[in-house]
N, C-alpha and C positions, 0 to 999 in steps of 0.2 A: 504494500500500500504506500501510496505517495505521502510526503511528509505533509505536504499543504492536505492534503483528505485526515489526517491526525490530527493537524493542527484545528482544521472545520468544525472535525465533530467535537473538540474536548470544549471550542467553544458556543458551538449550538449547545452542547449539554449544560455551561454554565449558563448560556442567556436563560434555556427552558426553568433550573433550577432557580435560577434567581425570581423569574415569573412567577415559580410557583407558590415562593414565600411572599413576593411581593402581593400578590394577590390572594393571599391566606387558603390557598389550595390543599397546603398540606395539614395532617389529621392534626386534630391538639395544640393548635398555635394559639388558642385563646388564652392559656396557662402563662403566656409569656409576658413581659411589661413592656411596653409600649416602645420602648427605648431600644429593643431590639428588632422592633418594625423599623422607626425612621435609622439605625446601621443598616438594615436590610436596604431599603430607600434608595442612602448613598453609596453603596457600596462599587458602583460603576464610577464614580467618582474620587472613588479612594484608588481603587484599583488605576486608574487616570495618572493620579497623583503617583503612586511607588513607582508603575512604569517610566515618569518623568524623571526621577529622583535617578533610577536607575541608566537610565538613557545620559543623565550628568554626570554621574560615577564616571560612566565607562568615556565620555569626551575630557573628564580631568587623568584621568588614569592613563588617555591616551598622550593626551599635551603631555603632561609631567612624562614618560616616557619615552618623547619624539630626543630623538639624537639627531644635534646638530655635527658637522664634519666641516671644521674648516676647508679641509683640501679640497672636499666636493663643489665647495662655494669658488673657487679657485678656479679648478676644472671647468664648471661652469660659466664662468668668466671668458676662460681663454674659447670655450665652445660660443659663445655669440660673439666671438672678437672672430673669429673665421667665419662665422656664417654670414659676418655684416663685411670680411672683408671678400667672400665668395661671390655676395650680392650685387654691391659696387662695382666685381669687375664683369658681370654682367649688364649693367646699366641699371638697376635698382637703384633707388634714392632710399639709404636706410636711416635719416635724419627725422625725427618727428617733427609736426608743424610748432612744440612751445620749446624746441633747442633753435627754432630760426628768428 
């Protein structure tokens, strides 16, 4: 089975489940206080909320881990210093219009 058909039904099964509490479907939810209706409520919103938190984790985790390489930066350099001097000797004008 393909990973997205996995991924589908674990969350058709939580939409149908949250439905059903949300809409007091299930037996014996009277016993409960009220306060676990409205977490029932938000709970598409909380879930909103941790997947956001987690989505920041992993963009700081990534920055804080990105390695800089001076020599690459270097490399880099002398690689648009030939390509701006390959351009030129084909007639390319590789000057932008706020260096004129």
């Amino acid at each position: 089975m393909k990973r997205i058909f996995k991924i589908a039904i674990v969350a058709i099964s939580c939409i149908v489940l949250w439905l059903a509490l949300l809409l007091h479907l299930a037996p014996r939810l009277e016993q409960y206080p009220d306060w676990v209706f409205d977490t029932v409520f938000l709970t598409p919103l909380i879930a909103a909320g941790a997947f956001a938190l987690y989505l920041l984790f992993c963009l700081v985790t990534g920055v804080k881990a990105f390695k800089t390489v001076p020599e690459e930066s270097e490399n880099l350099q002398q690689d648009i210093a030939r390509a701006k001097e390959a351009l030129e000797s084909k007639g390319v004008s590789t000057e932008s219009k706020k260096d004129e």
